[in-house]
C-alpha positions as CSV (number, residue, x, y, z in Angstrom):
1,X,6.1,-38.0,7.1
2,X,2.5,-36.6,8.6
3,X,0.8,-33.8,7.2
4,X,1.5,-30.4,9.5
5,X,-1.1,-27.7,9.8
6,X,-1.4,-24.4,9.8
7,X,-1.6,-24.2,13.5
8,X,1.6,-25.7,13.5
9,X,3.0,-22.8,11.7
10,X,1.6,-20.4,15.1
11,X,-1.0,-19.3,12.5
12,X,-5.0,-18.6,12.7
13,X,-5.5,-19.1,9.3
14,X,-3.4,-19.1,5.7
15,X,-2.5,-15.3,5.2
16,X,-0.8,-16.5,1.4
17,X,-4.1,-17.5,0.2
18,X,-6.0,-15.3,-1.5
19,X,-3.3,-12.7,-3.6
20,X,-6.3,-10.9,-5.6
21,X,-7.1,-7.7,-3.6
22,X,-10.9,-7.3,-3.0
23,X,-12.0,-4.6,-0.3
24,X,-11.8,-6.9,2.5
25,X,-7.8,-7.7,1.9
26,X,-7.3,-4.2,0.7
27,X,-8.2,-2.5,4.3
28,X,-6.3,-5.8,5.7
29,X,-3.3,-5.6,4.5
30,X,-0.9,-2.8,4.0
31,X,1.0,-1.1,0.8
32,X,4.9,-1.5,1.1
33,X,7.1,0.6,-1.1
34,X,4.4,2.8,-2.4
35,X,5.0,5.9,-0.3
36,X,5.9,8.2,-3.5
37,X,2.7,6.7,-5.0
38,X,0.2,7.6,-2.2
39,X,1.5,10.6,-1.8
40,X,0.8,11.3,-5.8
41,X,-2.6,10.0,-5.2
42,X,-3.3,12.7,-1.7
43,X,-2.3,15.2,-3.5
44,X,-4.4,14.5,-6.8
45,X,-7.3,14.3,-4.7
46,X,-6.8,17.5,-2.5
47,X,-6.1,19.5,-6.3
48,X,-9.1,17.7,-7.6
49,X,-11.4,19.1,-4.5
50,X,-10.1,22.4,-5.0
51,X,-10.9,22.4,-8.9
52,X,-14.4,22.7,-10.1
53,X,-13.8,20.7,-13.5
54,X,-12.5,17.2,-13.7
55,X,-9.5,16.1,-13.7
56,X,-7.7,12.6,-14.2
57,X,-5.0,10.7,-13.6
58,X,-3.8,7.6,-14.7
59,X,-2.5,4.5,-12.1
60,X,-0.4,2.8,-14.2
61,X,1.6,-1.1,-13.6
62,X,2.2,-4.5,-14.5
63,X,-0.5,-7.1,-13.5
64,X,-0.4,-8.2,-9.9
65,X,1.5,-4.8,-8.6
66,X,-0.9,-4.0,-6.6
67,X,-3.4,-1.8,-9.0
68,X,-6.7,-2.8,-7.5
69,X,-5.5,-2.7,-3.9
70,X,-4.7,1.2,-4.1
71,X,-7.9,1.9,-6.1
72,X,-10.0,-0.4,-3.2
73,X,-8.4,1.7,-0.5
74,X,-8.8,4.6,-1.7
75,X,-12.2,4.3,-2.4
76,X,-12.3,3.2,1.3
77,X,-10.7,6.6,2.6
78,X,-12.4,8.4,0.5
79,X,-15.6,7.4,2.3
80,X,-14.5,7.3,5.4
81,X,-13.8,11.3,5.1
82,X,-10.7,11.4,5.2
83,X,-10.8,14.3,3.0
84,X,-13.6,15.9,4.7
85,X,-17.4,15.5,4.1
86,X,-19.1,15.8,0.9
87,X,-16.7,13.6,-1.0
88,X,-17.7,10.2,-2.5
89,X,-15.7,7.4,-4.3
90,X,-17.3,5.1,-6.3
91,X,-14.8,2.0,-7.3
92,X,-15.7,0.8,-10.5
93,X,-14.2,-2.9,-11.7
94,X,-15.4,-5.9,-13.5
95,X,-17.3,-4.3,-15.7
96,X,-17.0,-7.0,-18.4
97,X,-15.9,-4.6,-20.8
98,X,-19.4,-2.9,-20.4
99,X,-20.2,1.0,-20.7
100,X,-24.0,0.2,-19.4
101,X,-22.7,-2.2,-16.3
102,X,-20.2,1.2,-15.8
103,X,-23.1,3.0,-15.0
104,X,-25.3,0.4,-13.1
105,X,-22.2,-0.4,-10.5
106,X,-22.6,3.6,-10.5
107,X,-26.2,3.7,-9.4
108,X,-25.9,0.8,-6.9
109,X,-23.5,2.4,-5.2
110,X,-24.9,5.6,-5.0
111,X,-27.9,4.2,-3.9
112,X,-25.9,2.3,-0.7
113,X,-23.5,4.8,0.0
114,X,-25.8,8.1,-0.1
115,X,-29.6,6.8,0.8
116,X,-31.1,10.3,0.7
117,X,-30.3,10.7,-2.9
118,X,-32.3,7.2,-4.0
119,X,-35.8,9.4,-4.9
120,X,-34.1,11.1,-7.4
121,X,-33.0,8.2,-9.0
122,X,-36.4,6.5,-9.4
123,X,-37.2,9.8,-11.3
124,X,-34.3,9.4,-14.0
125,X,-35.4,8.0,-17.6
126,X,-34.2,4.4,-18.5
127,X,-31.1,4.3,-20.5
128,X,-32.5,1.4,-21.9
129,X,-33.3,2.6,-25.6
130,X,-36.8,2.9,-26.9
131,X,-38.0,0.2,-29.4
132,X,-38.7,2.8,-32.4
133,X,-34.7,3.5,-32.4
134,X,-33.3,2.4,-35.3
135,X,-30.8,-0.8,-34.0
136,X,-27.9,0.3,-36.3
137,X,-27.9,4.0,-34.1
138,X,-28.8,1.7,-30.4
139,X,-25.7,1.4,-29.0
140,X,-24.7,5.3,-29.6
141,X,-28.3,6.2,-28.5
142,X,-27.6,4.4,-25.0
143,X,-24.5,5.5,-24.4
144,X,-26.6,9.3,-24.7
145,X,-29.1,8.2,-22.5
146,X,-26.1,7.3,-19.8
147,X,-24.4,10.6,-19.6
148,X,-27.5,12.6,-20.0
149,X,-28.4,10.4,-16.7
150,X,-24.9,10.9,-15.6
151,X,-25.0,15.2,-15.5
152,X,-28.4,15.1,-14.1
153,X,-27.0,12.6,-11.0
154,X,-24.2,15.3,-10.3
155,X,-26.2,18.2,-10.8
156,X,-28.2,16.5,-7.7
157,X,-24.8,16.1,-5.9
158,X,-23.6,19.4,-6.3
159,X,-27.2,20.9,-5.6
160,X,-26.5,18.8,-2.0
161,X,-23.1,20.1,-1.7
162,X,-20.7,17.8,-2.4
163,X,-17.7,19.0,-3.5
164,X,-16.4,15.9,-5.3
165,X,-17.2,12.3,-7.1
166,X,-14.1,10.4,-7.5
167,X,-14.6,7.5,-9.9
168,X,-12.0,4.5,-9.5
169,X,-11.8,2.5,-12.8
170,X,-10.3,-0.9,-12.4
171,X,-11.0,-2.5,-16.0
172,X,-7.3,-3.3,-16.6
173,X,-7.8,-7.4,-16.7
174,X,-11.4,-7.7,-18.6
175,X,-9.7,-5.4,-21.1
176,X,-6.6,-7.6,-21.7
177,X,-9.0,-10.8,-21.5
178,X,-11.7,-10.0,-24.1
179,X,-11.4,-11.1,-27.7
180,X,-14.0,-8.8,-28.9
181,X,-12.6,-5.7,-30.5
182,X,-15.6,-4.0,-31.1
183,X,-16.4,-4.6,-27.7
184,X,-13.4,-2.5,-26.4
185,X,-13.8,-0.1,-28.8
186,X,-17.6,0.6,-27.6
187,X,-16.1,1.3,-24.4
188,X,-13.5,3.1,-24.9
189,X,-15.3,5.1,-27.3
190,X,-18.0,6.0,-24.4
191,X,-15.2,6.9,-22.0
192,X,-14.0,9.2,-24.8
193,X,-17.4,10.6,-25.1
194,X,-17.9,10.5,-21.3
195,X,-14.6,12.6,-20.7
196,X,-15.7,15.1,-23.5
197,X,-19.3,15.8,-22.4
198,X,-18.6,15.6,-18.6
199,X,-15.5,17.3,-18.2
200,X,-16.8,20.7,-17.1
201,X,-18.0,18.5,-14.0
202,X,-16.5,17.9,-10.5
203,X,-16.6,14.4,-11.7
204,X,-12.9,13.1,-11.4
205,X,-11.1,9.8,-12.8
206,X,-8.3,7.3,-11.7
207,X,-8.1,4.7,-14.0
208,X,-5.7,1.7,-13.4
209,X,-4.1,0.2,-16.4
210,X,-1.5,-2.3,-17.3
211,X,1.3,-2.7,-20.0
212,X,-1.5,-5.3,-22.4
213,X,-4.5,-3.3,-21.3
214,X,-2.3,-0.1,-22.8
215,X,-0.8,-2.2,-25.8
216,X,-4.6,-3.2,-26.3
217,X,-6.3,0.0,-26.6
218,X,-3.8,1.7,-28.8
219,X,-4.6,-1.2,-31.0
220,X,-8.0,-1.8,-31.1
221,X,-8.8,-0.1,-34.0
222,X,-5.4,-0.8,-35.9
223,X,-7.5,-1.3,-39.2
224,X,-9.0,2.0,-39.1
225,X,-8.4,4.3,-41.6
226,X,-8.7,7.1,-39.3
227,X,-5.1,9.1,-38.5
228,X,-5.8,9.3,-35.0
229,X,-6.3,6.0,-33.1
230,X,-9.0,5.9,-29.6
231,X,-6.6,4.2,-27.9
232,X,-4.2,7.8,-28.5
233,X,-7.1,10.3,-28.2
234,X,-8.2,8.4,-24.7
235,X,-4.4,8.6,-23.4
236,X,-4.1,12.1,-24.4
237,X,-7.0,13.3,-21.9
238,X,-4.4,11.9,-19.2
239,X,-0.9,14.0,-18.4
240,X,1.8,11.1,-18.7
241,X,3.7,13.6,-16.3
242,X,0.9,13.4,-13.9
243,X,0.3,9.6,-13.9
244,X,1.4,7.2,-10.8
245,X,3.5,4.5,-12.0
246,X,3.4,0.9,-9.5
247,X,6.7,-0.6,-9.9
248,X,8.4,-4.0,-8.0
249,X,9.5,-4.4,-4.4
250,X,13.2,-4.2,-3.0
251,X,14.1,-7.2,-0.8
252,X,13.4,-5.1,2.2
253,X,9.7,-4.4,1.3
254,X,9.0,-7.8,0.1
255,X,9.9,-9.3,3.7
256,X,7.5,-6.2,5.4
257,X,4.7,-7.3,2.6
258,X,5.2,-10.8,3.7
259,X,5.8,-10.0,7.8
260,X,2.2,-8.2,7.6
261,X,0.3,-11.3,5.9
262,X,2.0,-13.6,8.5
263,X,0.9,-11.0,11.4
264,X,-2.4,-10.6,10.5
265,X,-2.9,-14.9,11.1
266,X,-0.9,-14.7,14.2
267,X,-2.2,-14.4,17.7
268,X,0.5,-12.2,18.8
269,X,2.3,-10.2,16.2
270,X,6.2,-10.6,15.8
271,X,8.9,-9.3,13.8
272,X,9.9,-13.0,12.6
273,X,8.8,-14.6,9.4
274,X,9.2,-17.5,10.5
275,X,7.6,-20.1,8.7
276,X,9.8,-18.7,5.6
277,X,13.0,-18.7,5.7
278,X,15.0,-15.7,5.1
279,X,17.2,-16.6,2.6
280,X,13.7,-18.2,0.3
281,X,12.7,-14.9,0.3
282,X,15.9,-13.0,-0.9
283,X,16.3,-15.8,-3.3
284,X,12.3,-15.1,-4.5
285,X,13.0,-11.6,-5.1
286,X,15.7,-11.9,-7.4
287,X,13.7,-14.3,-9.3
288,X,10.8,-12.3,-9.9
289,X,12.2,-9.1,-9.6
290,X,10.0,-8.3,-6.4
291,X,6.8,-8.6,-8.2
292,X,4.6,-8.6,-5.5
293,X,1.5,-10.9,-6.5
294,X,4.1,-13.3,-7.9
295,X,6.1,-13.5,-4.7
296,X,2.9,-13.9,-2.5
297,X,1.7,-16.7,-4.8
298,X,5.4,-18.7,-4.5
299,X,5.3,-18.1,-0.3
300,X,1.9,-19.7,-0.6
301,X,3.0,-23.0,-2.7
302,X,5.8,-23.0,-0.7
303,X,3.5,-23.5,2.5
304,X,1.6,-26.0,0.8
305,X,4.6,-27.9,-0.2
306,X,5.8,-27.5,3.7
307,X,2.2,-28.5,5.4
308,X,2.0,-31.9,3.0
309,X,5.6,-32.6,3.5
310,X,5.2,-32.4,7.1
311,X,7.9,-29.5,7.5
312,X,8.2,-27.0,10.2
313,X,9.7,-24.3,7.8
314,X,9.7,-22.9,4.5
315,X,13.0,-23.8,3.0
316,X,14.7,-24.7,0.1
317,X,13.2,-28.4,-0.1
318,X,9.9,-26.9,-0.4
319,X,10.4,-23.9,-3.0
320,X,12.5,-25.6,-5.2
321,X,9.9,-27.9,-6.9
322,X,7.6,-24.6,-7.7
323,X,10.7,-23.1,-10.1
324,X,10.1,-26.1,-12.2
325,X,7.0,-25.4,-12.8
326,X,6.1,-22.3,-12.0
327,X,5.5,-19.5,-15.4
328,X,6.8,-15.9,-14.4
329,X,4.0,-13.1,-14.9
330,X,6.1,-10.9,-16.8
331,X,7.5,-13.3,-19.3
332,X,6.3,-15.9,-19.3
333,X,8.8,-18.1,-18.8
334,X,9.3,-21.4,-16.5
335,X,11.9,-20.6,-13.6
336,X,13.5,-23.4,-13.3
337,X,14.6,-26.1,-16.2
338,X,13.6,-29.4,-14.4
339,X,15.7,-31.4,-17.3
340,X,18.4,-29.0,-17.5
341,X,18.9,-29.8,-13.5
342,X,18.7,-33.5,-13.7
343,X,21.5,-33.1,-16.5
344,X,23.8,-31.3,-14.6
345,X,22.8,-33.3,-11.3
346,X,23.7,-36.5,-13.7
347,X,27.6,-34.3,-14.9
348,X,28.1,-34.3,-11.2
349,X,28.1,-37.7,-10.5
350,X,29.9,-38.9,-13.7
351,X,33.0,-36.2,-12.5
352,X,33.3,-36.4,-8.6
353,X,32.7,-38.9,-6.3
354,X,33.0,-36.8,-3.4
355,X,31.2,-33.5,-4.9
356,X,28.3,-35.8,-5.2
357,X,28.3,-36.8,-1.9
358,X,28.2,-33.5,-1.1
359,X,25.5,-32.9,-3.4
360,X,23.4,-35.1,-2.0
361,X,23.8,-34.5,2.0
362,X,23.4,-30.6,1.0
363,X,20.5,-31.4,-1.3
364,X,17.3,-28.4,0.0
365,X,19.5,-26.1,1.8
366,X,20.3,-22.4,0.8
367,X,23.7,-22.5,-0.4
368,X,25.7,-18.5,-0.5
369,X,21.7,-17.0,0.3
370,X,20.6,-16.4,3.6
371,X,21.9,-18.8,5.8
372,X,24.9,-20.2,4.0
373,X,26.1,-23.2,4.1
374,X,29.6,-23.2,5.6
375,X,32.5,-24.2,3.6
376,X,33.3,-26.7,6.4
377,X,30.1,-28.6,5.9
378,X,31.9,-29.9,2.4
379,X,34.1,-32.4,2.4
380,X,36.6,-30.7,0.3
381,X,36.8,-26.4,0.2
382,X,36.9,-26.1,-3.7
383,X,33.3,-27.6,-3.7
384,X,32.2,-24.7,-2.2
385,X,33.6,-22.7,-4.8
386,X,31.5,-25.2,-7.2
387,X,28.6,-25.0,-5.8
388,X,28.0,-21.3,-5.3
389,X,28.1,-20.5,-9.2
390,X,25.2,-18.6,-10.7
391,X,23.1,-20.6,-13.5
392,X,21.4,-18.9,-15.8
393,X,22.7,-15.6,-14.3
394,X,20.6,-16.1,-11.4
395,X,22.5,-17.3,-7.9
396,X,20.1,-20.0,-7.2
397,X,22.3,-23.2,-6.7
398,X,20.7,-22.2,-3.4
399,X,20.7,-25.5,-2.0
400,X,19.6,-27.9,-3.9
């Protein structure tokens, strides 16, 4: 069978293709079931404006719920005023773990983003520190040199009348990916000390984090002999009661998530999602809980899978091989025992002739999800009964 193209499909372009949100995709694309969560975020901003001191707030969820996309647009509305003038976001991610690239994403961006203010930063010392510094006392003496910097930058800002600097940190996955302990402890030290020294300041923090970035701070100095840990002192400057907490998508706003990628590569939008088949995505929910960047990244083999296969439409034929192989983000696991299958496939043919048949001809259709497969497509009723049962606790015998 030929290779179909996206065109094929009624689309411009592969909407399934890039899953990591960058500012681009993030004013692209919208948020689906993340109206509670927005609405936290609005109102922490309009308290923070009204407050003269910082405040901070922790965005807290699993990897790939969606994290980076509300810090990206909220940094984008932010800017655009839509909390009136005089109010700047700076989005602060891949940092490498680094306290100095913190503040040199900082810079650049103030330097782009408010032109006027770039002669005041040619005046500021270097935080680089000077030669005659002893090298055991460098790191503490840089990290001095940066918030010294860092109160006379929003001194300037305030002396210009703006009413607010809203930093976004997105360090979650550099955190969780580093090996070097000392490394996160630096940092997380210098946000301790950047908190403390800075917090009579309208300088305000969001700071996404996920489960192993979280696990990771409050371990990083488990060796210490110190009774309280960074990782506790840096959670403590953050009301848990306060924070914004992403969770997973219900069926109904995985499809919308899904629908808008599709629209946004359509000429005309619809409210179809065709090239997926309903029933692939109920069944892709339940398997991964309606974890959004996991679903995205299963629609997107499954297209693959469709285009080199030459079909017209996302179904069971094309998903099914991707459970076989395919680790879930949140443990790890393989959906889909390939073996375990070809077992049962084999107990099938050993014990009915007939059910096999069945098997077979029914072999890549959705079976009970979706579009089910009437019971007078088998040639006897009780195989429907059969067929239909749940393995592993999941429904999935979707038509195999």
């Amino acid at each position: 069978m030929n290779e179909i193209t996206l065109a094929d499909f009624g689309l411009k372009t592969n909407p399934f293709d890039l899953i990591v949100a960058d500012e681009e995709s993030s004013t692209k694309y919208k948020l689906y079931g993340r109206a509670d969560q927005l609405k936290k975020i609005d109102k922490f901003i309009e308290q923070a404006l009204v407050s003269k001191t910082q405040k901070r707030i922790l965005l807290r969820g699993e990897y790939g719920t969606g994290k980076s996309h509300h810090l990206l647009q909220t940094h984008q509305k932010i800017n655009d005023g839509n909390y009136g003038e005089k109010v700047i976001a700076v989005y602060l991610g891949n940092l490498g773990v680094s306290f100095r690239r913190f503040y040199e994403i900082y810079i650049d961006s103030l330097r782009k983003q408010i032109p006027e203010i770039n002669e005041f930063l040619k005046t500021l010392k270097p935080v680089e520190p000077e030669a005659s510094v002893d090298p055991a006392y460098k790191k503490e003496k840089l990290r001095d040199n940066i918030l010294e910097n860092f109160q006379l930058i929003t001194a300037n800002l305030q002396y210009n009348e703006y009413r607010g600097i809203f930093l976004l940190i997105d360090e979650a996955e550099d955190i969780v990916q580093s090996n070097d302990n000392e490394e996160i402890q630096y940092f997380i030290q210098s946000l301790l000390h950047f908190i403390n020294k800075l917090q009579g300041l309208p300088l305000h923090i969001v700071m996404g984090l996920s489960r192993e970035a979280l696990f990771k701070i409050s371990n990083v100095d488990e060796d210490s002999s110190q009774d309280r840990k960074l990782g506790d002192a840096l959670f403590q400057r953050f009301s848990v009661k306060e924070e914004i907490v992403l969770g997973y998508l219900s069926l109904e706003n995985a499809r919308d998530m899904i629908l808008d990628r599709l629209n946004s590569a359509r000429i005309a939008k619809n409210n179809s999602v065709y090239p997926i088949r309903e029933g692939v995505i109920k069944v892709i929910n339940e398997i991964t809980g309606g974890h959004p960047r996991e679903t995205l990244t299963l629609i997107n083999k499954g297209m693959e899978n469709a285009m080199k296969s030459g079909t017209k439409e996302v179904d069971g034929n094309c998903i099914l091989p991707i459970f076989a192989t395919h680790t879930l983000f949140f443990n790890k696991k393989i959906v889909l025992d390939w073996s375990r299958l070809a077992e049962i496939t084999a107990q099938i043919y050993e014990k009915d002739n007939l059910l096999s048949a069945d098997f077979e001809r029914l072999r890549g259709k959705l079976i009970g999800e979706g579009e089910a497969v009437a019971i007078n497509e088998f040639t006897d009723r009780s195989h429907a009964e059969k067929f239909t049962q749940p393995i592993g606790g999941i429904r999935v015998l979707l038509n195999i």
